[in-house]
N, C-alpha and C positions, 0 to 999 in steps of 0.2 A: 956521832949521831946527828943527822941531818933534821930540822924541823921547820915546818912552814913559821913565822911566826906573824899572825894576825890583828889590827886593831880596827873595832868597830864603832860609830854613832848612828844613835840609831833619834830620831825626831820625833817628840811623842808629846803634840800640842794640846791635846784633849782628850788623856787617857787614863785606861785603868787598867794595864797588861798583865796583872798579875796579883791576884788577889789573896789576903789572908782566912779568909771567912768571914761570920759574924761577929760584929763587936757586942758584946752580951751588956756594957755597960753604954748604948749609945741610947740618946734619948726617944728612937722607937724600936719596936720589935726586931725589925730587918732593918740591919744596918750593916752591908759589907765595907769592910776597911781594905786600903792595900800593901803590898808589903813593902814595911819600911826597917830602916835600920836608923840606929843612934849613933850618932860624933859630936862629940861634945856635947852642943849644948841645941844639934840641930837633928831633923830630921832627912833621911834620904830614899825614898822612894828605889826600888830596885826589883828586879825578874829573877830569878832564881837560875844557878846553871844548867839545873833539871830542866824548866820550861822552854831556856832557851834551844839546849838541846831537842827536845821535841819537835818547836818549830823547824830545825833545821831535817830531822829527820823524817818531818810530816811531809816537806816541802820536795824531799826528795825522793817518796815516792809520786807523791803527785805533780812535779816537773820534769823529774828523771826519769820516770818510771822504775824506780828501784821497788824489787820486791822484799819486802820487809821481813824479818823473822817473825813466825808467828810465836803468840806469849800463850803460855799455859798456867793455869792459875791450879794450886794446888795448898790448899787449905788457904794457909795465913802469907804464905810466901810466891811468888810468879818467876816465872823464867819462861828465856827464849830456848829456840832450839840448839843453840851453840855449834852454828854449821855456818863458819865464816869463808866457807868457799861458793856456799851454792847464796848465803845471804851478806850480802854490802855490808848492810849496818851490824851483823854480828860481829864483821871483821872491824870497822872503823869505830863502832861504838861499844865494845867491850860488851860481855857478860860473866854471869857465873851461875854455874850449873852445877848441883850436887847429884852424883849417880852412884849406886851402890859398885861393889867392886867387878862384878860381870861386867857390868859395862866399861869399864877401866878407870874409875874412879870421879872423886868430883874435877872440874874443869872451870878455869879463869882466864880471862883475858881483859888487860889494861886496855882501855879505850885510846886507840892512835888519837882522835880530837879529843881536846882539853880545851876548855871554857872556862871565865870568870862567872858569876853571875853580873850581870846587866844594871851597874850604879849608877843613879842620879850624877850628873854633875852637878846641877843645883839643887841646894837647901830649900826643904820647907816651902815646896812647890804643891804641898796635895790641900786640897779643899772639899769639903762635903756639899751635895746635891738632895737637897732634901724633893722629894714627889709623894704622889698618890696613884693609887691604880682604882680608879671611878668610873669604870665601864660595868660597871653592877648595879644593881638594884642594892639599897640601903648606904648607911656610912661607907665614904672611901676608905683603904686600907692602905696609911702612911706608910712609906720605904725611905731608907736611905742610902746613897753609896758614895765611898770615897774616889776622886780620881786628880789627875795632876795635869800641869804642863811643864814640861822639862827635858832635858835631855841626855839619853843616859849610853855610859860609854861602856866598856870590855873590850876583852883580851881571848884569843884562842890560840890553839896550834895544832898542828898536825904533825905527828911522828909517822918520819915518812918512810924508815929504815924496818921500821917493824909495820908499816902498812902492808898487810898480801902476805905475811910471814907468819907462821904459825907452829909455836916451839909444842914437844912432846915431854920436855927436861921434868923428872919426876921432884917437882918444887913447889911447895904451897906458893900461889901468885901467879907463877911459872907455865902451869901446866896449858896449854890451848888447847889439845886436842889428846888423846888415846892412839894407843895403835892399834886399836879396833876400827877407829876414824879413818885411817891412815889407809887404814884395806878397800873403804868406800871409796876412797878414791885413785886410786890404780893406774884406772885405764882412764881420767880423764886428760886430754890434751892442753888444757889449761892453766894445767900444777905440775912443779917440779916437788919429787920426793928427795930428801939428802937427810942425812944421819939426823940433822936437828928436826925435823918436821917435814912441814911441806911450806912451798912458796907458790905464789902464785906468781905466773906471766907477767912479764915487766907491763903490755897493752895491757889488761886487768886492773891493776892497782893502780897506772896513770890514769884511768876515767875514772876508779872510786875515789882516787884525793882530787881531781879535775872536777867530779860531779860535786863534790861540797864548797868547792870555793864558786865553780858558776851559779848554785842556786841561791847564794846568798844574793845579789841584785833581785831573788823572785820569792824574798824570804815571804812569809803569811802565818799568821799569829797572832795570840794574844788575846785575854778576857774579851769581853763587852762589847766586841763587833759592832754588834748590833745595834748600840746608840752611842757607840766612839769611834767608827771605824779606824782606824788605826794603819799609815803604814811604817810596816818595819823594815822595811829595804833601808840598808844606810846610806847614811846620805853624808858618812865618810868613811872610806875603808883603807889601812893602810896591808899591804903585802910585801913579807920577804923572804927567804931562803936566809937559815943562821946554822952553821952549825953548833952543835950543842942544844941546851934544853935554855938558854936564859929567855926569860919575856922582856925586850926590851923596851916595849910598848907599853909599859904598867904605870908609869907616870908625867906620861905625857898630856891627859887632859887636863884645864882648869877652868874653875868661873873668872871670868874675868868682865868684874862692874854688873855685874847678873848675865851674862849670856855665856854659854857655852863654850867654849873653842878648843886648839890646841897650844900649848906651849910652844912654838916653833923653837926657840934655844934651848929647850930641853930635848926636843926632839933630835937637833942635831947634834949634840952632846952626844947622844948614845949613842947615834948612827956613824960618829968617828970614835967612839970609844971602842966599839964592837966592829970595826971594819973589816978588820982579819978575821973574825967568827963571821960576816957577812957574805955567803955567797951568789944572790943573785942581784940585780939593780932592786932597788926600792919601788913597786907601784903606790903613788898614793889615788884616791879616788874621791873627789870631792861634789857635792850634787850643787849647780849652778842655784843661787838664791838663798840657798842654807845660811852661807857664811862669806858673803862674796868676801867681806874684810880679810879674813881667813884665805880665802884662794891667792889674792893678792900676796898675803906675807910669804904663802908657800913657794911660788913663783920666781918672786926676788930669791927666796932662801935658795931654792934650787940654782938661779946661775952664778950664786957665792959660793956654792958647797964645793969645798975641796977632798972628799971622799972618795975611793977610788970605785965605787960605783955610782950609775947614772940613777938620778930620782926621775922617775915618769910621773908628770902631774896629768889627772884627766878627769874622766868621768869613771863612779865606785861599777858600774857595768862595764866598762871598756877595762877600768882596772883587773877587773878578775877575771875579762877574757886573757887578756895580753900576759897575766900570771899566768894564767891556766896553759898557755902555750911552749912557755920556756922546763915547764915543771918535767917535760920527758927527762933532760939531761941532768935532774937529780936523782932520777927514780931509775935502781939499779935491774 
């Protein structure tokens, strides 16, 4: 099983990306909090892997032009169309569709990208903004809201074996499509039919896993635009080809003295631990200014690394063109 395995920082000096709602116990009426999580004895501000995924999926219909499944709402529960050949993101981001037995039953599919949600590296960065809205006649009406400066990291991947691929195996989980589905599409020239389902064209699936790692330089997101603007292009991206399913990338950020970074000998630990599960060079993509100390260490690291693949240090945009180009000769 072949999988992209991805690591992201994303720079968020004056934000709010991700909000819980109202705090009912703050000292005025409206007071949005953001979301945070507990360790120990600290707090860690973080985006959810729902949100992130939106971002990524909003971004790409509106850089890629990808057409979106459309959602149907139907009482208390929503579903897309569950048509991952005519739509990107039914194929790359999973669904589940319940149909009575005429139509050939309910239908699931695991989403090839897999995300963390989006965690603080540092502690107990969020502060509250107390205002007024006094464009009215009479008393102004006090607000509150919480937001941070920090920098928060994750992890994704992309199954690249089951990208374009779409099983009929009558299996709770399993199932992707009917062979009712399987008759809509026929006559297209696009899909291979074979016992297990259908696959799509090797061109096909390299621009659906190609389109999600180039729009992440063009990512766009996140609460409070409007008086945070905010960008989430990262501003470090690591790229690589693993086989198997491990994250290698899961523990490689830390605070270090209050600022963000990466562990660079943890880094290379995994990346000669994992060598032989490693099958393409390593891109890493670092944004000039971020972390120069940081570029430096990766630099030296890179002309000591005895790995038998090459790390490319550059910029997180040049990073995920230069991936995005090698990715034909993983995708079968």
């Amino acid at each position: 099983m072949k999988n992209i395995n991805g690591f992201i920082m994303i720079n968020a000096p004056h934000s709010a990306l991700n909000n819980a709602g109202m705090d009912e116990g703050a000292r005025t009426e409206n007071c949005v909090v953001v979301k945070k999580i507990r360790k120990g004895r600290e707090n860690y501000a973080y985006i959810s892997g729902q949100s992130f995924r939106y971002w990524i999926r909003d971004s790409l219909s509106k850089e890629m032009g990808w057409e979106l499944s459309p959602i149907t709402r139907d009482s208390k529960i929503a579903f897309t169309n569950a048509d991952p050949v005519k739509y990107p993101d039914d194929d790359m981001f999973g669904y589940m569709r319940a149909q009575g037995k005429s139509d050939g039953g309910t239908v699931t599919r695991i989403s090839p990208f897999k995300c963390s949600p989006l965690i603080s590296v540092l502690p107990d960065r969020i502060v509250s903004d107390y205002g007024t809205m006094s464009r009215h006649e009479g008393d102004p009406v006090p607000y509150e809201h919480e937001f941070y400066s920090t920098v928060f990291k994750g992890i994704f991947s992309i199954d690249i074996d089951n990208s374009g691929r779409f099983i009929k195996q009558e299996k709770a989980g399993f199932k992707n499509i009917t062979e009712k589905y399987i008759e809509k599409y026929k006559e297209d020239n696009n899909v291979i039919i074979d016992e297990q389902g259908i696959k799509l064209k090797k061109d096909v699936i390299v621009k659906r896993v190609s389109d999600i790692i180039n729009v992440l330089p063009h990512l766009y997101g996140g609460a409070k635009n409007t008086s945070h603007l905010t960008d989430v292009t990262p501003k470090v991206l690591i790229l690589t080809v693993i086989n198997g399913g491990n994250q290698i990338f899961m523990d490689i950020a830390e605070n270090k003295d209050g600022e963000a970074t990466i562990n660079v000998k943890a880094l290379g630990e995994v990346l000669l631990d994992y060598d032989k599960d490693i099958l393409s060079d390593v891109y890493i993509g670092i944004r000039e200014g971020f972390n120069d100390e940081l570029k430096e260490e990766l630099i030296k690291f890179t002309s000591e690394y005895k790995g038998s693949h090459k790390i490319i240090i550059t910029t997180p945009k040049d990073a995920a063109e230069k991936f995005s180009e090698i990715l034909p000769q993983f995708i079968d």
